[in-house]
C-alpha positions as CSV (number, residue, x, y, z in Angstrom):
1,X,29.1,-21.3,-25.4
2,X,29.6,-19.1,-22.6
3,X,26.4,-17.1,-23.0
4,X,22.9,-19.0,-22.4
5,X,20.7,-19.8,-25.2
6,X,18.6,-17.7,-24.1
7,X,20.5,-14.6,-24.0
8,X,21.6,-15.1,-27.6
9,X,17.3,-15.3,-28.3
10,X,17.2,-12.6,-26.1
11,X,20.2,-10.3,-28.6
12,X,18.2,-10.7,-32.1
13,X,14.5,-10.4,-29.8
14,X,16.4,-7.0,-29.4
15,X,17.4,-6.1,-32.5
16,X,13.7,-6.9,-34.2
17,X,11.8,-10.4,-34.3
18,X,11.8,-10.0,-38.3
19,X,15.1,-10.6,-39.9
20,X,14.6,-7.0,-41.6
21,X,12.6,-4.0,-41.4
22,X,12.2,-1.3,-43.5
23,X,13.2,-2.5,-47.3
24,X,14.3,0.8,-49.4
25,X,16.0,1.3,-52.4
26,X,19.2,0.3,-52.8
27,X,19.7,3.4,-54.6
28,X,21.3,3.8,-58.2
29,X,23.5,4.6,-60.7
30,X,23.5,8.3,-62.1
31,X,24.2,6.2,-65.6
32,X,21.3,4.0,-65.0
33,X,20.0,4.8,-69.0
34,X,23.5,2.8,-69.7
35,X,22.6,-0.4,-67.7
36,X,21.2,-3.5,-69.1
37,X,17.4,-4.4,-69.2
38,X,16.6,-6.8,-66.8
39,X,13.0,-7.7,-68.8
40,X,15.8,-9.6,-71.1
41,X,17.3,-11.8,-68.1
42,X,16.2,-14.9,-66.0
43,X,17.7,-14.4,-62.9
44,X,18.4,-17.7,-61.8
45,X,20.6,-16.8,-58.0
46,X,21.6,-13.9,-56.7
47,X,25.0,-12.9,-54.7
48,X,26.7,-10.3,-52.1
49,X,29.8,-9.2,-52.8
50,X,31.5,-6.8,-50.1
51,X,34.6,-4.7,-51.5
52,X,36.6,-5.7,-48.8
53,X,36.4,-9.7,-49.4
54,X,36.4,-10.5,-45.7
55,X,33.8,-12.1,-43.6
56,X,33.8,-10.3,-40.7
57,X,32.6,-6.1,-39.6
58,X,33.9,-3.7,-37.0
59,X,31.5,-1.2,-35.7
60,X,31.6,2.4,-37.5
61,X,33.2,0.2,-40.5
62,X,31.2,1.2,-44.2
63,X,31.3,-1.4,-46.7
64,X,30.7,-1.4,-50.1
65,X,28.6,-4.2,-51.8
66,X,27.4,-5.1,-55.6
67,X,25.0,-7.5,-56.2
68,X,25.7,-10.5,-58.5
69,X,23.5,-12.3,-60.4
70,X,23.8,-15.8,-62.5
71,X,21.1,-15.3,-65.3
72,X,19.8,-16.5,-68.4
73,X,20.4,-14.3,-71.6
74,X,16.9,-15.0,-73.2
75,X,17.9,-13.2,-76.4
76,X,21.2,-15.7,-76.6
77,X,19.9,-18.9,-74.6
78,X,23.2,-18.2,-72.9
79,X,24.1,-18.2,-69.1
80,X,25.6,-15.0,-67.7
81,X,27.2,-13.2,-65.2
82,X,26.0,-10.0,-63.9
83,X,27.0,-7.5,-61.5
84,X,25.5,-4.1,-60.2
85,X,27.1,-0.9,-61.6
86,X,28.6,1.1,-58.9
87,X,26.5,4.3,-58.0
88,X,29.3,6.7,-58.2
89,X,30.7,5.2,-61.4
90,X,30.8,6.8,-64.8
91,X,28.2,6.1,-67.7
92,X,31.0,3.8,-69.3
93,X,31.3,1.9,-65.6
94,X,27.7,1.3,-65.9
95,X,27.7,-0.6,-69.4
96,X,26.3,-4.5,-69.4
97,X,26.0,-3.8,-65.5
98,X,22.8,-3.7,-63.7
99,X,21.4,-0.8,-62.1
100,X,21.7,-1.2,-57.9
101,X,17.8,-0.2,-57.9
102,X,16.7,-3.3,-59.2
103,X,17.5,-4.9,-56.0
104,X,15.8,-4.2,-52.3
105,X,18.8,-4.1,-49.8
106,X,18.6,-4.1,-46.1
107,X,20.8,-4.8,-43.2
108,X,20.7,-6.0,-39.3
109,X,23.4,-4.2,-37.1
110,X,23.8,-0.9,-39.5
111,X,21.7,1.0,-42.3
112,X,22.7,0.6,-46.1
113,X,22.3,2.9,-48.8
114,X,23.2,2.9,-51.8
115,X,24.7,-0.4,-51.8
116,X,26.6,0.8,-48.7
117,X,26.3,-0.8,-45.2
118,X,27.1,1.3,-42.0
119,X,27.7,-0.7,-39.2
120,X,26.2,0.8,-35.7
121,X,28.9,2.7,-34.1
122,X,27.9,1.0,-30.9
123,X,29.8,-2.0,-30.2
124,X,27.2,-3.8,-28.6
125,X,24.4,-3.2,-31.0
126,X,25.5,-6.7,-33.0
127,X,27.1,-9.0,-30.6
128,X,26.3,-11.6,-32.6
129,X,27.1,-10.2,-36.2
130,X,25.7,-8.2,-39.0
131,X,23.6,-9.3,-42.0
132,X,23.0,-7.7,-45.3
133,X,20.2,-9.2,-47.5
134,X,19.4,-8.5,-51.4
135,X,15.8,-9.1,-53.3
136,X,15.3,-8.7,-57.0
137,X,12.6,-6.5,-57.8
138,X,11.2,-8.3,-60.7
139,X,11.4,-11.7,-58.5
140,X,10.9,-11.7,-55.1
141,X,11.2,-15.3,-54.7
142,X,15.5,-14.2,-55.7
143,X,17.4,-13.0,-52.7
144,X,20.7,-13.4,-50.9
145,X,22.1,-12.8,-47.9
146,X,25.5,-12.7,-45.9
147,X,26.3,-12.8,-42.3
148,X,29.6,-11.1,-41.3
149,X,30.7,-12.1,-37.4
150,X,31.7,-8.7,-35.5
151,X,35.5,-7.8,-35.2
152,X,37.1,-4.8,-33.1
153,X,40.1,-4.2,-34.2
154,X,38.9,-0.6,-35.6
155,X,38.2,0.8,-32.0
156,X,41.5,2.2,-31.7
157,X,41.2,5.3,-29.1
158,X,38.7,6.5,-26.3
159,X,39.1,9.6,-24.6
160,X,39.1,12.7,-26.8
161,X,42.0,15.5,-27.4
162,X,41.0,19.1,-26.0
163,X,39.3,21.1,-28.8
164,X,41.4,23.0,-31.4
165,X,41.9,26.8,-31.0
166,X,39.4,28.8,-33.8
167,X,40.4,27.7,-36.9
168,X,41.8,30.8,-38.2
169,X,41.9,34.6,-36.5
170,X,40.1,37.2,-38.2
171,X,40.7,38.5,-41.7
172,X,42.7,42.0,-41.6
173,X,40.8,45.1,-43.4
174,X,41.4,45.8,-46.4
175,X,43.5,49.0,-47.3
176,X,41.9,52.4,-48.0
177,X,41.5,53.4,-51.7
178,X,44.4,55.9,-51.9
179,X,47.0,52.8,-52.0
180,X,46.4,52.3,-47.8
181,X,47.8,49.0,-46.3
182,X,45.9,46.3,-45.6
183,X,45.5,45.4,-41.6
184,X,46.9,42.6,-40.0
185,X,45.4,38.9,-39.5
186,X,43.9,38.4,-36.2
187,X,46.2,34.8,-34.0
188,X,44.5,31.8,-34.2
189,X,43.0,30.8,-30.8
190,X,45.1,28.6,-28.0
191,X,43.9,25.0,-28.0
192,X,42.2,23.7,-24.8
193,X,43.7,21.5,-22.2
194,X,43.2,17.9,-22.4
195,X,40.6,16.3,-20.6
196,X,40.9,14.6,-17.3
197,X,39.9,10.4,-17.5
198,X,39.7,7.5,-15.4
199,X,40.0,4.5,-17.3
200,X,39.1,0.8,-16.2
201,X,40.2,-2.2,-18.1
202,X,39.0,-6.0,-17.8
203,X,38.5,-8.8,-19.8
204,X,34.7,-10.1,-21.0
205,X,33.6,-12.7,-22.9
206,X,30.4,-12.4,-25.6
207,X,28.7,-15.3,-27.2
208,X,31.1,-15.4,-29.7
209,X,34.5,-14.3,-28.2
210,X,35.7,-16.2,-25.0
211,X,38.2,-13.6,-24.5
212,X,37.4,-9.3,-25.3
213,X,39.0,-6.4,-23.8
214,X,36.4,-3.9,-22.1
215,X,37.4,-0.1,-21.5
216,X,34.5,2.1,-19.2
217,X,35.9,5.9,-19.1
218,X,34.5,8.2,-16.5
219,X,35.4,11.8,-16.1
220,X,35.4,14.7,-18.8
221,X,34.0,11.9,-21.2
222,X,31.9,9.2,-20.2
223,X,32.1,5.8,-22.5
224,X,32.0,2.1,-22.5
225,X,33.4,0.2,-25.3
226,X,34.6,-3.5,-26.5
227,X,38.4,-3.4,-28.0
228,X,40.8,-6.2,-29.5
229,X,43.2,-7.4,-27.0
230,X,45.9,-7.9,-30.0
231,X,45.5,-4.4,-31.5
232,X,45.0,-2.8,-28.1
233,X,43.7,0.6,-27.2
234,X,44.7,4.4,-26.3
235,X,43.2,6.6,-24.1
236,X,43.3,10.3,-25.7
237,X,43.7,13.3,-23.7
238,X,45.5,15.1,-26.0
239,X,46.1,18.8,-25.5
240,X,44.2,20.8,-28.7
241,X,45.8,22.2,-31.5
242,X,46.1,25.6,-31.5
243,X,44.2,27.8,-34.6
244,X,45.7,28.9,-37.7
245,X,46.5,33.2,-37.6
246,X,44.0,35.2,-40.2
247,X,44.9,36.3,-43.4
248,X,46.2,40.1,-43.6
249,X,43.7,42.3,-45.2
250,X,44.6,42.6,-49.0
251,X,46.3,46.3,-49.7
252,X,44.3,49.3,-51.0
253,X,44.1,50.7,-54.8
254,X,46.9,52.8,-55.8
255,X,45.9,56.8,-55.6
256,X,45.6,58.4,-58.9
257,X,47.6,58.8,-60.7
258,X,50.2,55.8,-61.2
259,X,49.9,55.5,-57.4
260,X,51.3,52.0,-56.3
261,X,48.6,49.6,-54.6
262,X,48.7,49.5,-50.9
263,X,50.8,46.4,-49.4
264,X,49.2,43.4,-48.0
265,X,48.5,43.3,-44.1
266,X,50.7,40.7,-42.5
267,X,49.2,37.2,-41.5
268,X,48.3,36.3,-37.8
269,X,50.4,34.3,-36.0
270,X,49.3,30.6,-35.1
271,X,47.9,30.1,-31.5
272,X,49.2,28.1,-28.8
273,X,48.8,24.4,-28.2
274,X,47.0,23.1,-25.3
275,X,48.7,21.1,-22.1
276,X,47.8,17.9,-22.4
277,X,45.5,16.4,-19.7
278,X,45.5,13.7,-17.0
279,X,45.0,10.1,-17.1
280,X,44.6,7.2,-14.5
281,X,44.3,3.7,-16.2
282,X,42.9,1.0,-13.4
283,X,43.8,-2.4,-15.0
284,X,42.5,-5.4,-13.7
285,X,44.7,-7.2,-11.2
286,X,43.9,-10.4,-12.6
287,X,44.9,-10.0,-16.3
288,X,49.0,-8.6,-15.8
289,X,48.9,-8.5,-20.3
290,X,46.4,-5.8,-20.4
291,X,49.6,-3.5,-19.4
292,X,50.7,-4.1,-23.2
293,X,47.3,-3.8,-24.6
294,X,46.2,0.1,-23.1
295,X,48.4,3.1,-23.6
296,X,48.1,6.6,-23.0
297,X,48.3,9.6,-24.6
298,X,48.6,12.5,-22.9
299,X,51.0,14.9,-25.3
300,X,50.6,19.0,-25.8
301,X,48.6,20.2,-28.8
302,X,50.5,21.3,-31.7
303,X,50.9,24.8,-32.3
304,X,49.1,26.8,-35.0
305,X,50.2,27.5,-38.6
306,X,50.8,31.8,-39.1
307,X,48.0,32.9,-41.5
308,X,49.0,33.7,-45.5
309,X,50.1,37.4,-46.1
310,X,47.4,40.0,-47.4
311,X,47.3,40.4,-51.0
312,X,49.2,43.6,-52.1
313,X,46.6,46.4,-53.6
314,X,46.3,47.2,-57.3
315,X,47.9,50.2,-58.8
316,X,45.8,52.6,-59.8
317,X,44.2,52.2,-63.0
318,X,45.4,53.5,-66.5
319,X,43.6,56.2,-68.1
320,X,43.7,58.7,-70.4
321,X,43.3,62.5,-69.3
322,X,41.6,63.7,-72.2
323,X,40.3,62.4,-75.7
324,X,43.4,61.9,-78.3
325,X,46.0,61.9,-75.1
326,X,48.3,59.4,-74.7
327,X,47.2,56.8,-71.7
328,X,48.7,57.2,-68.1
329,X,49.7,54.0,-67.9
330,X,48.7,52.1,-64.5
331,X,50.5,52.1,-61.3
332,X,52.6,48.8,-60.0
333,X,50.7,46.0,-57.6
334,X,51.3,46.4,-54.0
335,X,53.4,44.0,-52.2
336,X,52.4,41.1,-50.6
337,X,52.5,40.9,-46.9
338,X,54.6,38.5,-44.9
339,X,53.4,35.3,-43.4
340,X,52.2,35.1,-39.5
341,X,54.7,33.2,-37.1
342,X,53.9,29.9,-35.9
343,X,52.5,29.4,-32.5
344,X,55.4,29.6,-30.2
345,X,55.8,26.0,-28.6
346,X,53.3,23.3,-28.1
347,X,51.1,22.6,-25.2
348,X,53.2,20.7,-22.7
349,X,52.5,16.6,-21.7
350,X,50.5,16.1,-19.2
351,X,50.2,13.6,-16.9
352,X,49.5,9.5,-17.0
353,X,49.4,7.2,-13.9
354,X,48.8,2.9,-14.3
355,X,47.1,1.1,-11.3
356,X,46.8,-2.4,-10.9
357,X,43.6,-3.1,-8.6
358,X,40.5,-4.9,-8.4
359,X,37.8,-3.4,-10.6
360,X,35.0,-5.9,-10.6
361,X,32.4,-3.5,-9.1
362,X,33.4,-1.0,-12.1
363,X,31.6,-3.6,-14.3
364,X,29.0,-4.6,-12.3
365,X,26.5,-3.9,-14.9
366,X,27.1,-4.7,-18.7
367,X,24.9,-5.4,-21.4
368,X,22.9,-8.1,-22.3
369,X,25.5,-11.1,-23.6
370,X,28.5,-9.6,-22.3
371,X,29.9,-10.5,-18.9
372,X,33.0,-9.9,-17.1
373,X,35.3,-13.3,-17.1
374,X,35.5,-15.0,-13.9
375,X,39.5,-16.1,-13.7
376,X,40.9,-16.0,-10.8
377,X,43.9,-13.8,-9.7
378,X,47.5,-14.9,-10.9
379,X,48.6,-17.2,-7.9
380,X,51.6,-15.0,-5.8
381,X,54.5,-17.1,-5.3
382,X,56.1,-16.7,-1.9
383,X,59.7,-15.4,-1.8
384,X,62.3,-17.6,-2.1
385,X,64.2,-18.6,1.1
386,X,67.4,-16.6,1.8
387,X,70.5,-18.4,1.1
388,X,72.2,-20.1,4.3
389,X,75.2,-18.2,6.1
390,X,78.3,-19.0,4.8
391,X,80.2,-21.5,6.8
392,X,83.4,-19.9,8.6
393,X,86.5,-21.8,8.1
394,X,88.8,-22.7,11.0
395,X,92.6,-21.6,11.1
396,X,95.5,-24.1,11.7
């Protein structure tokens, strides 16, 4: 164990002296008048089962979970096998299940509602893992609980792509009564720039990994996260998408009589994608593999869809002129209106550089139970020798 005793006291003193605080309702089924009557069972054990059948959690990872119970059937004298009915599940789902708020749930390293555990988005709230306990109502003396070790494999990206361009331009007017055209969509707005990051990469060790990758970004974002050294990481500064165009205003109602309904307003075209930003990754000097675990991305926004065509306008009504006339019959529907363009090109790539330095006072100051590994550099070979001069040979 690299980490003291003490600091792994000092994580759960951190996270609450009490295993749990705060027992709520797991929630419940909406077909809870379809579940079974626990007055008929003696619960005997109880179980967690996650959806996902593994034992371990990544931060910002939700997991499902039932509750199983081994019981006696006292109508039968018969041991059974129970399991909570899911809470989104149909009234048929629910049938010889139990209902989820029967059981107390509660969780270290996350919340959990409605049999669903959230795991802290902050990757070193639960260095040491995340538990999830169950307690029968009717029985308190019944519980279960399961610890799931942390895993980061789900922290994928830090860095953020430059913010999208309005979503869509402004809806066109619609056309005058007398079969008037409808107005054009507004363009979609250009997406933003990418941001400009600096981005420092070591190696740490936790009290239950010797070996973790640790990213700290500084710049237009500011964060400080754990990462899997296998699954690596990306640092995003993505230009932003540029906005879809507005829809063209829908055509007017056709002028009596028989008048044709106005056409449709054409659609906006898309807006422009951003330029993407700039990037400098400092790697640690000691660790040469972390050039395969961090990339960079650093490409244009996309550009915007053209908004939808305006709706052509309705002819103008049938009627008749007088009582006993024959009907005027109605006038023809509008055309639609053609489709915005696309926004022109993308944003353009910006820029990403890769240094190779010392970055120890970078990471200074961690937090509790996570400490920068102390290997020393890769030892530097000297040259080889050059090769001796080539012997001259004599002439007869």
């Amino acid at each position: 164990m690299m980490i003291s005793l003490f600091t792994a006291a000092a994580l759960f003193d951190t996270a609450g002296c009490a295993f749990i605080t705060g027992l709520a309702s797991a929630g419940g089924a909406d077909a809870s008048a379809f579940t079974v009557d626990m007055e008929r069972y003696q619960v005997q054990s109880l179980g967690l089962a996650p959806q996902h059948g593994g034992d371990a959690i990544c931060p910002t990872s939700a997991v499902a979970f039932k509750v199983v119970a081994e019981a006696i059937d006292s109508k039968k004298s018969a041991a059974v096998t129970l399991e909570t009915a899911d809470p989104k599940g149909s009234a048929n789902d629910a049938r010889g299940k139990m209902d989820l708020t029967e059981f107390a749930l509660a969780a270290r390293g996350g919340t959990i509602e409605n049999g669903t555990f959230s795991a802290s988005a902050d990757p070193f709230a639960a260095l040491l893992g995340f538990d999830v306990k169950a307690t029968y109502r009717l029985d308190k003396t019944k519980e279960a609980t399961r610890h799931f070790a942390p895993e980061y494999s789900c922290i994928k990206e830090v860095g953020a792509a430059g913010s999208s361009g309005s979503e869509a331009g402004r809806v066109g007017s619609q056309g005058s009564s007398n079969g008037g055209a409808g107005g054009p969509g507004g363009p979609g707005g250009a997406g933003a720039p990418g941001l400009n990051l600096t981005a420092h990469v070591s190696i740490v060790e936790t009290p239950l990994f010797d070996r973790l990758g640790i990213i700290r970004v500084t710049g237009d974002s500011e964060q400080l996260t754990l990462f899997d050294l296998s699954a690596g990481i990306t640092v995003v500064a993505r230009g932003g998408d540029g906005g879809r165009g507005g829809p063209g205003g829908q055509g007017g109602i056709g002028a009596d009589p028989q008048g044709t309904g106005g056409p449709g307003g054409p659609g906006g075209d898309g807006g422009p994608g951003g330029d993407g930003g700039q990037v400098l990754v400092v790697l640690d000097h000691r660790y040469p593999e972390l050039a395969e675990s961090v990339r960079i991305d650093v490409s244009g926004g996309a550009p915007g869809e053209g908004g939808p065509g305006g709706r052509g306008g309705m002819g103008a009504p049938s009627r008749s002129p007088c009582s006993g006339c024959k009907s005027i019959p109605p006038g023809a529907q509008g055309p639609s209106g053609p489709s915005g363009r696309t926004g022109g090109a993308g944003g353009r790539a910006g820029t990403g550089t890769v240094r190779v330095e010392d970055v120890g006072p970078v990471f200074a100051s961690l937090p509790p139970g996570v400490r920068l590994r102390a290997d020393p550099p890769p030892e530097v070979l000297p040259p080889p020798p050059p090769p001796p001069p080539a012997k001259k040979s004599r002439r007869k």
